[in-house]
C-alpha positions as a Python dict, from the first residue, in 0.01 Angstrom:
ca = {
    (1, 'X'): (0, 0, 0),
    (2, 'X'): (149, -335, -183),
    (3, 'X'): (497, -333, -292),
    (4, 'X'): (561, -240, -630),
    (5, 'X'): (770, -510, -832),
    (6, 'X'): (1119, -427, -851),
    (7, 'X'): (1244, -351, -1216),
    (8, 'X'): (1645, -293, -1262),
    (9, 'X'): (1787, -85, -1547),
    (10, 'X'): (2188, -225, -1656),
    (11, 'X'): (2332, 19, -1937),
    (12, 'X'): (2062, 255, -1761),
    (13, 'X'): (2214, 567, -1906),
    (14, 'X'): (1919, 842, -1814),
    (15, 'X'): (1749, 524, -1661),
    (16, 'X'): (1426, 573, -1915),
    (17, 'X'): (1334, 248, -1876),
    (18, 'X'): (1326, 224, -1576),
    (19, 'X'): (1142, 562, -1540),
    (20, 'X'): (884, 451, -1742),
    (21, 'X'): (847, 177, -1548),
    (22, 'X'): (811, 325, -1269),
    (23, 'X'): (538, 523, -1411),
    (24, 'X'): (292, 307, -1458),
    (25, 'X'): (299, 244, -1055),
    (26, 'X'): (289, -125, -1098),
    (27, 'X'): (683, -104, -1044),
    (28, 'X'): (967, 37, -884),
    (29, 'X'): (1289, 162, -1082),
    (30, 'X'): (1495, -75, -798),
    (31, 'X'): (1826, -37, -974),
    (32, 'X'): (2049, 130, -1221),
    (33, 'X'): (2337, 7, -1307),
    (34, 'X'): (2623, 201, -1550),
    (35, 'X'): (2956, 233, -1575),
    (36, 'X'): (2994, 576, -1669),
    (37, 'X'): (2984, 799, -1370),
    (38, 'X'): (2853, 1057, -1490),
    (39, 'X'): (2540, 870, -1615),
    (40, 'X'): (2515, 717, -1271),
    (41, 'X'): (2570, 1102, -1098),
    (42, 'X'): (2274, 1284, -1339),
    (43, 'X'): (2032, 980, -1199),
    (44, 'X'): (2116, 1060, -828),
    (45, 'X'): (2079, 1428, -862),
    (46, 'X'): (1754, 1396, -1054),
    (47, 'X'): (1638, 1125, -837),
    (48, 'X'): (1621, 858, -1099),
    (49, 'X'): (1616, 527, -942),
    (50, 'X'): (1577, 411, -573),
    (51, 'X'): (1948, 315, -603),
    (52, 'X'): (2230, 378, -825),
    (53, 'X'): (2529, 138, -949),
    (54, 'X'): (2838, 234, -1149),
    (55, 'X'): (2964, -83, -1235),
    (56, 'X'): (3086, -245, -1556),
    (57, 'X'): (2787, -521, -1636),
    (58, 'X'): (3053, -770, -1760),
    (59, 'X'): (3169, -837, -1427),
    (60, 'X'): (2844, -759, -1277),
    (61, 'X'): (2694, -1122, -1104),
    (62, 'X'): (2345, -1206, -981),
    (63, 'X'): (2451, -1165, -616),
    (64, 'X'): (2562, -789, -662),
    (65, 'X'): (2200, -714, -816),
    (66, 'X'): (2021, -907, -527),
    (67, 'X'): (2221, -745, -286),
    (68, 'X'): (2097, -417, -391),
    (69, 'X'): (1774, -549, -421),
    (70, 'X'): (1819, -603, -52),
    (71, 'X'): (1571, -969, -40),
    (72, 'X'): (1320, -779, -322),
    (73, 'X'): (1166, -1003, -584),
    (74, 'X'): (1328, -899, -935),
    (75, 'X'): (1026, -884, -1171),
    (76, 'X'): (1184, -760, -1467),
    (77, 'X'): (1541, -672, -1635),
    (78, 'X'): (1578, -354, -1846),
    (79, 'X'): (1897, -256, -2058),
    (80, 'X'): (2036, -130, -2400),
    (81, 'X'): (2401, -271, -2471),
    (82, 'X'): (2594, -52, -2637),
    (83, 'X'): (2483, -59, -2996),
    (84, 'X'): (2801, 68, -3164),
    (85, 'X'): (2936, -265, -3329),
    (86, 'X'): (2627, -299, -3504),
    (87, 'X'): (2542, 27, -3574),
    (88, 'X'): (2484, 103, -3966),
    (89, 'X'): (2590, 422, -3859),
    (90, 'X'): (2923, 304, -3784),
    (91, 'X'): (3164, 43, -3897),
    (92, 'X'): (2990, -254, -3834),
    (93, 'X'): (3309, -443, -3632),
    (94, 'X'): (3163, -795, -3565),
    (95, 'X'): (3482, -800, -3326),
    (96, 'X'): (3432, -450, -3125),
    (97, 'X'): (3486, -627, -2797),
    (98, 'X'): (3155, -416, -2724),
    (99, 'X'): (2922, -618, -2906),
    (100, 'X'): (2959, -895, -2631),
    (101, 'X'): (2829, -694, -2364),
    (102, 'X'): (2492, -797, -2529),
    (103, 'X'): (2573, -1162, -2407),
    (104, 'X'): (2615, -1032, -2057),
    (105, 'X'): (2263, -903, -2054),
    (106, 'X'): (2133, -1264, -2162),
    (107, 'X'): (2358, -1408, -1891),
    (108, 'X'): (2193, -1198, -1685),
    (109, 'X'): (1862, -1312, -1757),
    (110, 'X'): (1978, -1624, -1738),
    (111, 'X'): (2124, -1593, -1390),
    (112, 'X'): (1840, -1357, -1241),
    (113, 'X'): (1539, -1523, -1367),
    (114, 'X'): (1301, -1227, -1355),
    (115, 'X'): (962, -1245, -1477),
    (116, 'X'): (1016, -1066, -1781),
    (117, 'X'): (1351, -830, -2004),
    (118, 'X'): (1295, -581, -2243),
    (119, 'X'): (1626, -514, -2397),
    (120, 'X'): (1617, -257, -2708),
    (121, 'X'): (1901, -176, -2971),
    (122, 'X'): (1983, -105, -3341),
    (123, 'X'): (1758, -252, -3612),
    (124, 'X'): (2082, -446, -3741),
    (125, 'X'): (2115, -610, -3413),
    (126, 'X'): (1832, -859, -3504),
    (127, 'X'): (2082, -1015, -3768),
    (128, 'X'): (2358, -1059, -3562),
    (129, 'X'): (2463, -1431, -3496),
    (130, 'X'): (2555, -1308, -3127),
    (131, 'X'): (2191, -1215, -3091),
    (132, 'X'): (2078, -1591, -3257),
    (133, 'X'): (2309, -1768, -3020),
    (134, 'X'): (2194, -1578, -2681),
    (135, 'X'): (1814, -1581, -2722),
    (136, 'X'): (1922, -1965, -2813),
    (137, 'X'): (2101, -1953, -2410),
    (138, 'X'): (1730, -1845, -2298),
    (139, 'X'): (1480, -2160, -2364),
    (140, 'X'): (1256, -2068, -2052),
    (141, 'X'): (1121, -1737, -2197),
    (142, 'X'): (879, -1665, -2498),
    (143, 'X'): (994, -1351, -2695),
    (144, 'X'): (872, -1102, -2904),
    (145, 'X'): (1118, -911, -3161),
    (146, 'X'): (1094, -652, -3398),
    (147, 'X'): (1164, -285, -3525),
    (148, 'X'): (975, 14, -3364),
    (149, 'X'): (965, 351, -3460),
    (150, 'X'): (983, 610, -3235),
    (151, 'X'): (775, 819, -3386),
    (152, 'X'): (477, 611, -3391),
    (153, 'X'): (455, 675, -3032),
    (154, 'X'): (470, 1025, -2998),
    (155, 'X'): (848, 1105, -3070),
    (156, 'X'): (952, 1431, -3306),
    (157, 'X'): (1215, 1216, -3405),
    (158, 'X'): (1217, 904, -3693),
    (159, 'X'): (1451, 703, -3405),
    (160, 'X'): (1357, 330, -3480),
    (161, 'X'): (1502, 83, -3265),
    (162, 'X'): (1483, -305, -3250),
    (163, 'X'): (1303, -410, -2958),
    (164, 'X'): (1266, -768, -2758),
    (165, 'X'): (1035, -821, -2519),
    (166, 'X'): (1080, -1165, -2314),
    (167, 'X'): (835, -1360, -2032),
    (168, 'X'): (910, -1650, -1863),
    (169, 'X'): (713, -1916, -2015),
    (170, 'X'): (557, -2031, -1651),
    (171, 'X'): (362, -1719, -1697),
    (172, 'X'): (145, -1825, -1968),
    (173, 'X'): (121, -1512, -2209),
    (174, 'X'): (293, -1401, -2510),
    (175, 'X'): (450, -1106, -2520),
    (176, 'X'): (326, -868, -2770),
    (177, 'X'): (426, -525, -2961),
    (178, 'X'): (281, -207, -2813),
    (179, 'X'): (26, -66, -3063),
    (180, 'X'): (121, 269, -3239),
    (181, 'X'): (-40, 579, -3076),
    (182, 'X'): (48, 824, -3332),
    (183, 'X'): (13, 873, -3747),
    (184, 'X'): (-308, 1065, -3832),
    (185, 'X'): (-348, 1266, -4121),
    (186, 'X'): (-142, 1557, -4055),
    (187, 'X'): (86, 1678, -4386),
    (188, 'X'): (432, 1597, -4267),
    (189, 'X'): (746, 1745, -4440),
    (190, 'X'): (958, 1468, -4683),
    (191, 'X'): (1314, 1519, -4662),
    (192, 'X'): (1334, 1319, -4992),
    (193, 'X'): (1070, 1498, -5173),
    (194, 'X'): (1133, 1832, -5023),
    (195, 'X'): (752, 1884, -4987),
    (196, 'X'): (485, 1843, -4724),
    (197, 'X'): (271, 1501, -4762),
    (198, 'X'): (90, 1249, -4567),
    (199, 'X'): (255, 990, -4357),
    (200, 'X'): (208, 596, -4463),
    (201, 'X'): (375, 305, -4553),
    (202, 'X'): (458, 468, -4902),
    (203, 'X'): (571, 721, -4792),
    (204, 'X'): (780, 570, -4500),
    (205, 'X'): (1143, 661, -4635),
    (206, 'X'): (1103, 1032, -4626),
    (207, 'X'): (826, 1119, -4365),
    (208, 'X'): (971, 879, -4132),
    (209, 'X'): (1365, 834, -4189),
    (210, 'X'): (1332, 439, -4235),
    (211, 'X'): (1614, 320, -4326),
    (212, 'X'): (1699, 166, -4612),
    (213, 'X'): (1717, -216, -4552),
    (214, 'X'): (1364, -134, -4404),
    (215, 'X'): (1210, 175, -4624),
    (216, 'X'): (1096, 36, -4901),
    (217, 'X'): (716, -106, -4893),
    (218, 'X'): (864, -421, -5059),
    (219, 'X'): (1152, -420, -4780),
    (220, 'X'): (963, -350, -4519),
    (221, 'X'): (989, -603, -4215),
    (222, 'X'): (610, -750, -4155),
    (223, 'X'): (596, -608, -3816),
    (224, 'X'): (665, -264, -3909),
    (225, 'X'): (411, -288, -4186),
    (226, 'X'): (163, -385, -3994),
    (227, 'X'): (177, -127, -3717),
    (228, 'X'): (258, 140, -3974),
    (229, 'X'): (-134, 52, -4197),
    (230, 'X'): (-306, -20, -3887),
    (231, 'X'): (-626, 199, -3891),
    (232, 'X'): (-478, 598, -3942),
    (233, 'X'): (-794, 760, -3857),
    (234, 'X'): (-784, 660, -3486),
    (235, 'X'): (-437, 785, -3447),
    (236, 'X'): (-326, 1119, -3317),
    (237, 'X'): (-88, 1293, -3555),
    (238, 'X'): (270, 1264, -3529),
    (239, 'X'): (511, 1530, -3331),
    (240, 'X'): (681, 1753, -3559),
    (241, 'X'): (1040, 1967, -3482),
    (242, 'X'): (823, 2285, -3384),
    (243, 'X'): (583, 2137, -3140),
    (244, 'X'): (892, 2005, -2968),
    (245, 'X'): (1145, 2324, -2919),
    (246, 'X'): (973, 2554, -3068),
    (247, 'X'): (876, 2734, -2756),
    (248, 'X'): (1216, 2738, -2618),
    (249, 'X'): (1393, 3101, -2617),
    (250, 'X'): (1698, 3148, -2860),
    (251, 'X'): (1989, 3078, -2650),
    (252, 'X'): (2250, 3342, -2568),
    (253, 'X'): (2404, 3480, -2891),
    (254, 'X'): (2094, 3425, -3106),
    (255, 'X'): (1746, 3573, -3223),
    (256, 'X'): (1428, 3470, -3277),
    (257, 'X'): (1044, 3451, -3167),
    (258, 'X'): (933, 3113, -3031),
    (259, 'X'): (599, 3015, -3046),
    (260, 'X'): (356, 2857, -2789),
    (261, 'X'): (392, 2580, -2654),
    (262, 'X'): (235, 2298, -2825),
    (263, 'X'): (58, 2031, -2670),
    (264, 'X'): (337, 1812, -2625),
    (265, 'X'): (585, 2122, -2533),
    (266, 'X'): (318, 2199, -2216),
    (267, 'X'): (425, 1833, -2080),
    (268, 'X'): (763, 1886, -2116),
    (269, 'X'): (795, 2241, -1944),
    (270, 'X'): (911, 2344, -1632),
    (271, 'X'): (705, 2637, -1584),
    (272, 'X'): (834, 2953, -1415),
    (273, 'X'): (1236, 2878, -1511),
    (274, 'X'): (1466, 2961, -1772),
    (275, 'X'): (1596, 2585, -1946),
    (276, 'X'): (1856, 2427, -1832),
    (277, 'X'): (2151, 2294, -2090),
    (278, 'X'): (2023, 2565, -2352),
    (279, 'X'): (2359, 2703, -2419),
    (280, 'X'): (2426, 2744, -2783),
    (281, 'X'): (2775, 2527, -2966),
    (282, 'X'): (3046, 2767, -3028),
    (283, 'X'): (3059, 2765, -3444),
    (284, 'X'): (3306, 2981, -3610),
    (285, 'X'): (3211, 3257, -3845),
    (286, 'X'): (3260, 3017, -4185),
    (287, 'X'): (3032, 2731, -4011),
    (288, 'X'): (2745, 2946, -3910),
    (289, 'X'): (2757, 3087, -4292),
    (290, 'X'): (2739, 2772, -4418),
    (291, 'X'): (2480, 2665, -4193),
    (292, 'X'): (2274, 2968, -4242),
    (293, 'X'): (2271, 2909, -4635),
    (294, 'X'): (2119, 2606, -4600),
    (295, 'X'): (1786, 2607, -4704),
    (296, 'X'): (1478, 2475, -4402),
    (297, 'X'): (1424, 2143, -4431),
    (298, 'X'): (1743, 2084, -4752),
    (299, 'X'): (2061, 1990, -4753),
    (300, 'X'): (2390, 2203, -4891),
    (301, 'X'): (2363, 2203, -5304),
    (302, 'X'): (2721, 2017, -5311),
    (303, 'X'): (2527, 1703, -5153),
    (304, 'X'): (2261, 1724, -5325),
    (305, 'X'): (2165, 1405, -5551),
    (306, 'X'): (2415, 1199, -5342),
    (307, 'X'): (2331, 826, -5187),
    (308, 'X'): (1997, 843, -5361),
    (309, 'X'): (1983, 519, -5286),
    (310, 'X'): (2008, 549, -4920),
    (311, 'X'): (1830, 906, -4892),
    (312, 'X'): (1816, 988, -4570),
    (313, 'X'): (2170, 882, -4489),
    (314, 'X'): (2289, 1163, -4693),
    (315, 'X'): (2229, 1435, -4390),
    (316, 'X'): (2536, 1604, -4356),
    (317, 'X'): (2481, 1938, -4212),
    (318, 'X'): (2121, 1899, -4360),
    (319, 'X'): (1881, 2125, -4183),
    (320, 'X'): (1590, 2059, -3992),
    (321, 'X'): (1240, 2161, -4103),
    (322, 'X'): (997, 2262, -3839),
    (323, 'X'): (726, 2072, -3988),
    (324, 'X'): (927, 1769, -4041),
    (325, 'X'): (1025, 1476, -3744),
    (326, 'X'): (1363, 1509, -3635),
    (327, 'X'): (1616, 1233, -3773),
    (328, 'X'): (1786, 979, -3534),
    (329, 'X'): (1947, 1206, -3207),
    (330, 'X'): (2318, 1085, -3179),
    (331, 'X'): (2593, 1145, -2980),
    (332, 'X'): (2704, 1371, -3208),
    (333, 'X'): (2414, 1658, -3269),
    (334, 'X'): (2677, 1913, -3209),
    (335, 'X'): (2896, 1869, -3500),
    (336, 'X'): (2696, 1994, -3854),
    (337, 'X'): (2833, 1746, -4070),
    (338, 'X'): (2733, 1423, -3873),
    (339, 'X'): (2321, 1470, -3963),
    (340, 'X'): (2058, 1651, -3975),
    (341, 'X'): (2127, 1874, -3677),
    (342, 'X'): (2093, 2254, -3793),
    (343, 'X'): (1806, 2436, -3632),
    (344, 'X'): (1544, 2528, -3865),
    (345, 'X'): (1513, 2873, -3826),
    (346, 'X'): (1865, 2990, -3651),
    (347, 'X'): (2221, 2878, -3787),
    (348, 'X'): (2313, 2683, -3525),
    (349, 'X'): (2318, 2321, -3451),
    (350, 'X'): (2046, 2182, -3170),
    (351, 'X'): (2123, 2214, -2784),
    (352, 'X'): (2133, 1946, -2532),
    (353, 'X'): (1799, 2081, -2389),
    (354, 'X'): (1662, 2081, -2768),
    (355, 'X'): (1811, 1709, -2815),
    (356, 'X'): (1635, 1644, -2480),
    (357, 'X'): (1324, 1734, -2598),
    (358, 'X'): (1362, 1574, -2912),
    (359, 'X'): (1407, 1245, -2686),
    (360, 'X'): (1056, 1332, -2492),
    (361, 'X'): (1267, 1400, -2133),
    (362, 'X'): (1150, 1703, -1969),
    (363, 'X'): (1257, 2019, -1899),
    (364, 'X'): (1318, 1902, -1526),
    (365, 'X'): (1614, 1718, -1629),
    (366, 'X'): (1949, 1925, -1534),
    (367, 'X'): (2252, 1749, -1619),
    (368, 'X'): (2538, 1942, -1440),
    (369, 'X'): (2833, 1724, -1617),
    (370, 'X'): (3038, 1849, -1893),
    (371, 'X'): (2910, 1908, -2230),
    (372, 'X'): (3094, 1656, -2368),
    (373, 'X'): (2878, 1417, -2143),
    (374, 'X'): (2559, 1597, -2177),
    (375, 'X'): (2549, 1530, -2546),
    (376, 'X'): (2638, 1179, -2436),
    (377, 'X'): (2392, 1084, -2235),
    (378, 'X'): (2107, 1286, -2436),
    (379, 'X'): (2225, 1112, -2751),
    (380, 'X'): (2209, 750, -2600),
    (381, 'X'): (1908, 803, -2412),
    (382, 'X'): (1536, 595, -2483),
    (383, 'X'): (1281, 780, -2609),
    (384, 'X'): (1051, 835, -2322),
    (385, 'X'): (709, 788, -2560),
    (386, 'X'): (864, 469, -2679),
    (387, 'X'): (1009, 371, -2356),
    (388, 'X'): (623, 441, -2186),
    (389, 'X'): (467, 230, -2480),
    (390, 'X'): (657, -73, -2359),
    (391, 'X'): (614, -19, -2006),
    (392, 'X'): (251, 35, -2038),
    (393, 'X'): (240, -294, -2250),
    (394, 'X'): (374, -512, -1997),
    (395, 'X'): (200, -374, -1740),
    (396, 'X'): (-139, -454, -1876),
    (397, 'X'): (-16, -748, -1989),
    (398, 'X'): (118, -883, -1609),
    (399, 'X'): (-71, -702, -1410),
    (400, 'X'): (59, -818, -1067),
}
């Protein structure tokens, strides 16, 4: 059998990438490389990788990765910086001393010389001068850049992240955006119109949680708009909340019937066990109230009319709606008032296993850490659908 080309994952987290990768069976997930341990720990004892590297990719040099690589050709370099300094979800620091782990990467690429990077983030990442003045440090590749949406590909979940795809130039092709799987015609619940419509470009904002800067059809960046009224018909429909956890019991504590498993639920499922990481939040008696009075799919009437300007934003302990898509999984589901995190039907906030889901792992994942990291690493991780649309894209695209 030929070698597969070696692929390393740095930020790896849940190693997605690299899993995805690996997939395809054109390449091997080589390396990952984190510095938390306990991301490094849940890829060892679900066997995610061929080898596993808990360093801090600042001091990380070409020779450590070729070392692990033991002689092995590195075709390609996978990795999500931490996104927090440019997060619109968060303060926007242009000095968080995090933001310059993004330069690593592109010293990375600079040092390795693979074949090809992928490197994914925030949308607001693609205005960031730091980005301008790495891909400036990088003259021997030919990139591609823009915004995908999660969902597009078969994610219950509106998670749109900016995406750059780079090949060395002595390869001869142009890297290109992976083409949207899913859409279709299937009514979709708006969480701005509080009603169930059709997904499009017009309807982007509620139906798909764009955000702002990008919502609006006159806003919208000219990739995104593209891939978004590209031919509907041909497209299978998108993943809503209840074809994702729908079929998972209640956890302890709580009541309620699940369905059957959807489509998409009988890929995830690891038939013949009860889920791992299923364990309800503990909520005191005031929370759950005020969870439970919260209409399916609304928000509480205090918030009501708030941000109307940025819509979807305005989530605080906003429920879920089974025939809706999920908004962005963060690090945070547990917590009520940082998003739309209540469970449609019980009043209780989502579980790691239903944030797992929501992310398109699968219910063979165990992740023995603490809670604390759990909701961590499930928060941080790459879609899997999105994560297999890019693999499958370069792969066809290469094809060693």
């Amino acid at each position: 059998m030929t070698e597969r080309a070696a692929v390393v994952e740095v930020f790896a987290g849940l190693g997605c990438a690299a899993r995805a990768f690996d997939e395809t069976g054109l390449f091997e997930a080589a390396l990952l490389v984190d510095n938390d341990l306990a991301a490094i720990e849940a890829c060892r004892e679900n066997r995610i990788g061929s080898a596993q590297l808990c360093a801090d990719v600042a001091e990380l040099t070409a020779d450590d990765v070729l070392r692990e690589l033991d002689g092995r050709r590195l075709a390609g370099l996978l990795g999500c910086p931490p996104c927090q300094g440019f997060s619109s979800a968060g303060h926007r620091d242009a000095h968080d001393g995090r933001n310059h782990l993004l330069s690593h990467f592109f010293r990375l690429v600079r040092e390795l010389e693979p074949d090809f990077f992928v490197m994914e983030n925030v949308p607001a990442v693609l205005r960031a001068t730091l980005l301008a003045d790495a891909l400036q440090s990088i003259p021997d590749f030919v990139l591609w850049k823009g915004v995908l949406n999660a969902a597009l590909f078969g994610t219950p979940q509106t998670r749109q992240r900016a995406v750059l795809i780079g090949y060395r130039r002595t390869l001869g092709l142009a890297p290109r955006a992976p083409q949207p799987t899913h859409l279709g015609r299937r009514l979709v619940y708006d969480y701005q119109k509080s009603r169930l419509q059709r997904p499009g470009l017009k309807t982007g904002v509620g139906t798909l949680g764009l955000y702002a800067e990008l919502g609006a059809p006159s806003r919208l960046s000219r990739d995104m708009a593209q891939l978004l009224v590209a031919p509907v018909g041909a497209k299978q429909p998108l993943i809503t909340v209840s074809d994702a956890i729908g079929d998972l019991p209640a956890p302890e504590g709580y009541q309620w019937r699940p369905r059957s498993p959807s489509a998409y639920a009988r890929g995830l499922l690891k038939e013949g066990t009860t889920p791992s990481n299923h364990d309800a939040w503990r909520h005191n008696e005031d929370l759950i109230g005020r969870m439970g009075a919260v209409a399916e799919g609304g928000v509480p009437a205090s918030l009501r009319g708030r941000s109307l300007d940025r819509p979807y934003f305005s989530q605080a302990y906003g429920r879920l709606h089974r025939k809706g898509l999920a908004r962005t999984v963060t690090t945070n589901f547990h917590n009520p008032g940082a998003g739309r995190f209540t469970h449609y039907a019980q009043p209780r906030t989502i579980t790691v296993r239903e944030a797992l889901r929501l992310q398109g792992l699968d219910d063979s994942l165990v992740l023995s850490c603490d809670r604390t990291h759990q909701e961590r690493l499930a928060g941080n991780a790459l879609p899997m659908p999105l994560a297999r649309a890019l693999a499958r894209s370069v792969s066809e695209a290469l094809d060693y």
